[in-house]
C-alpha positions, 0 to 999 in steps of 0.5 A: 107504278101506281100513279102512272096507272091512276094517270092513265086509266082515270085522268087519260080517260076522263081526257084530262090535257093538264094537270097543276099540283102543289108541292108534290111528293116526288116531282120525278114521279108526278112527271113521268106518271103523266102523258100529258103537260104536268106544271108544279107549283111550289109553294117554299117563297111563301112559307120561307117568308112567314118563317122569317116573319114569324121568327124576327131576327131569333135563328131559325133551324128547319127540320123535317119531320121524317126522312122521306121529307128531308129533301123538301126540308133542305130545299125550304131551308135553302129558299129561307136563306136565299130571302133572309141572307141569314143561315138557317140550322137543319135536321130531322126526327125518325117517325115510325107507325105501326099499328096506327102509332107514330113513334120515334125517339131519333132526333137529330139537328141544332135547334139551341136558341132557335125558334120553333113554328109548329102546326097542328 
C-alpha cells in the first residue's frame, strides 16, 4: 500500500513514464505498485559468477541472512549452480531487532567445508 502511494502521489506526479530497479525486495509489489512500465534488473549472473571465482573448486553453501530474504538466497543459489553445473548448499540465520539490536541464535543449513564470502 505504502509503495503504491509513493508511485503515485511522487513519481505519477513528477510524470515519471518508467521506472528501472535493481534487485528489488518484492518484485510483485514493485510491479503493482506502478501504472506505468516498470523493468527489473537482477543482478544473481553477476554475484553467482564472483562466488564461483572467489570459491575455486571448495563447495559452496548460499544463506540467507534472515527469512524475508530466503527466496532471493534460493534463486541466487539456483543461478550458481546453473553457471558452475556443481550443487551448491543452502540455509538461513534468524535475525531479530529490537531496540536498535540485531540478535538471534537459529542458524540452520550445511556449511561443513564450504567456503564463506562475506561483506561488511
Amino acid at each position: 500500500m505504502t509503495t503504491r502511494y509513493v508511485a503515485q502521489q511522487l513519481f505519477e506526479a513528477a510524470g515519471t513514464n518508467q521506472v528501472m530497479t535493481l534487485d528489488v525486495h518484492n518484485i510483485a509489489a514493485f510491479q503493482n505498485a506502478f501504472r506505468c512500465r516498470t523493468i527489473h534488473l537482477s543482478a544473481k549472473r553477476l554475484f553467482a559468477d564472483v562466488i564461483a571465482r572467489k570459491a575455486g573448486d571448495g563447495p559452496v553453501t548460499i544463506f540467507s541472512p534472515d527469512g524475508g530474504g530466503i527466496k532471493r538466497a534460493q534463486l541466487l543459489k539456483e543461478a550458481y549452480e546453473r553457471l558452475t553445473g556443481e550443487p551448491a548448499g543452502f540455509g538461513f540465520m534468524e535475525k531479530r531487532r529490537s531496540r536498535g539490536v540485531v540478535s538471534g541464535e537459529l542458524f540452520a543449513g550445511e556449511i561443513k567445508d564450504a567456503t564463506v564470502l562475506s561483506t561488511t
